[in-house]
C-alpha positions in Angstrom: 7.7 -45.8 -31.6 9.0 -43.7 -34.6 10.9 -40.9 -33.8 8.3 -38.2 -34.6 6.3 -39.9 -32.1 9.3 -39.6 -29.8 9.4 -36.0 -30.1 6.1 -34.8 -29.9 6.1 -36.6 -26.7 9.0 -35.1 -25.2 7.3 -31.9 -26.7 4.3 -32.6 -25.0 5.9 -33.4 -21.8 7.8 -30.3 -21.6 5.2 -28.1 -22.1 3.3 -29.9 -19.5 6.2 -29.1 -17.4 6.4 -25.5 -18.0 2.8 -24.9 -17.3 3.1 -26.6 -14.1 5.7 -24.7 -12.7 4.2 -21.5 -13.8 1.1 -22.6 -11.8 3.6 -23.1 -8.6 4.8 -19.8 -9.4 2.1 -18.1 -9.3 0.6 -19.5 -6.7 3.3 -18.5 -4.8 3.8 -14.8 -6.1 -0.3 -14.5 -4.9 0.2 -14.8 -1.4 3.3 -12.9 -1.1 2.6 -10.2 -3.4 1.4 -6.9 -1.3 0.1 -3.9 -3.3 0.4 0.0 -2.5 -2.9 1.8 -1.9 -3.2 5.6 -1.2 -5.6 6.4 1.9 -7.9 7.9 -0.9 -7.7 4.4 -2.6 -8.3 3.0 1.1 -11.7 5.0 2.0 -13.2 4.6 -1.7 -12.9 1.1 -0.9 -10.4 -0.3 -3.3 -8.2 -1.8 -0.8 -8.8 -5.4 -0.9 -10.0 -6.5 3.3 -8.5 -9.8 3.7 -5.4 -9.0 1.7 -1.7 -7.5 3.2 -1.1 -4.3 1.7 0.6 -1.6 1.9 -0.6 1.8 2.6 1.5 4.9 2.2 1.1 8.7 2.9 2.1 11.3 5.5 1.7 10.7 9.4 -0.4 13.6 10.3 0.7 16.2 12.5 -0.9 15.6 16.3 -2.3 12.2 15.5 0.4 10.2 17.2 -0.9 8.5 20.0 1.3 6.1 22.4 -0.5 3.4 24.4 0.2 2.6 28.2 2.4 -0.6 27.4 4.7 1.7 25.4 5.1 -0.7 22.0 1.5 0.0 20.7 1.0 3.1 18.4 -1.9 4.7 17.0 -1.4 7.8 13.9 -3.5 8.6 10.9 -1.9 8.2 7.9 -2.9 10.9 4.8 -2.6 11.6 1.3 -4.2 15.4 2.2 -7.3 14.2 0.9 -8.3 11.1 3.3 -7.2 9.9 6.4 -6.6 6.7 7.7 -6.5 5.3 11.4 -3.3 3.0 11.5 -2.6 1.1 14.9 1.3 -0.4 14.9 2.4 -2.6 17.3 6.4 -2.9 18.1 9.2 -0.7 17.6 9.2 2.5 15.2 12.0 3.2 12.9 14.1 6.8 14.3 13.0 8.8 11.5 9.6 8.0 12.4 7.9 11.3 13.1 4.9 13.7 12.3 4.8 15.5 9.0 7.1 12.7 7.3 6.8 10.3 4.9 5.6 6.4 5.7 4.6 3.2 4.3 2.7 0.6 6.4 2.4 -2.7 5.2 -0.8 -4.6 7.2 -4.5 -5.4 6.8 -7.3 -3.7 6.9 -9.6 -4.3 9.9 -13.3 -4.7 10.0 -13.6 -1.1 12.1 -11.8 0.7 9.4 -8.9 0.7 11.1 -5.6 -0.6 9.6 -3.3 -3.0 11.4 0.4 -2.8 10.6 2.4 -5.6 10.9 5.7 -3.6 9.6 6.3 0.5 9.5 8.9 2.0 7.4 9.8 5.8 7.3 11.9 8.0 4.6 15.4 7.8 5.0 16.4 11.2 4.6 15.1 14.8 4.2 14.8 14.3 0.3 13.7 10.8 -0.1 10.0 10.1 -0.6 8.6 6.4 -2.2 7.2 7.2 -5.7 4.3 5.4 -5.2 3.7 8.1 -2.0 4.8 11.1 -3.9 2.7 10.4 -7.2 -0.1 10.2 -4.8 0.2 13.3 -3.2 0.8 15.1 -6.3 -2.7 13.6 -7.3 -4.3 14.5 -4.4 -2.8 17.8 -4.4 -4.1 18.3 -8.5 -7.4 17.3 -7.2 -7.4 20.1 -4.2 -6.2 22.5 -6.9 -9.0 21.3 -9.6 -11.8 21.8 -6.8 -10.8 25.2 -5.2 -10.8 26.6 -9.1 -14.0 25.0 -9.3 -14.9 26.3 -5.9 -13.6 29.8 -6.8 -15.1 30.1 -10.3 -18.9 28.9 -8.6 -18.5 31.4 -6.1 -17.8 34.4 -8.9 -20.6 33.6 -10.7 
């Protein structure tokens, strides 16, 4: 075998290498990547049913709900433009309250209803996760853009 064989081989070979491990990769990054839906996103059906996600908002005020054996939870989650049911199973961070800031990361049941395996909270007064706080400021544009529109209708 000449030596230009040699190399092309090896050149081959490594490449062949390469893509393989890129396929393991990825096929490992698929099931353990979770992506970040807004309950807008969530009720305009975007949110993927079989898939773990993670859905983030505010825990709206008067929507906790505490079931008899004391580790099951039910609040609705919001964006202040849709609502979703969440039911949590387990033990609630401290800064877990009405009115703040939370990401749930779960699926999405058949009854609408999502089921979170894991519930984090803000750590402090000022702290909000981007992907929560660009989604409220979308929301809140949108609220904005349709009481103008409302407003400006009801002029004319």
């Amino acid at each position: 075998m000449k030596a230009r064989h040699k190399r092309l081989t090896f050149v081959g070979l490594a490449i062949l290498g390469v893509g393989a491990a890129s396929a393991l990769a990825l096929t490992a990054l698929k099931g353990n990547i979770s992506y970040f839906f807004s309950p807008s996103q969530v009720a305009a059906n975007e949110a993927p049913p079989d898939h773990v996600f993670r859905l983030g908002g505010l825990v709206t005020e008067g929507s906790m709900q505490r079931q008899e054996d004391g580790l099951t939870i039910h609040f609705d989650v919001t964006d202040n433009a849709e609502t979703v049911k969440v039911a949590y199973t387990g033990i609630l961070p401290d800064l877990f309250s009405e009115g703040s800031g939370v990401v749930a990361k779960g699926r999405l049941g058949p009854n609408g209803i999502f089921y979170a395996d894991e519930v984090l909270a803000k750590h402090d007064e000022e702290y909000m996760p981007p992907e929560v706080a660009s989604t409220l400021k979308t929301a809140h544009a949108e609220g904005v853009a349709n009481a103008a529109t409302s407003s400006a209708e009801a002029s004319n």
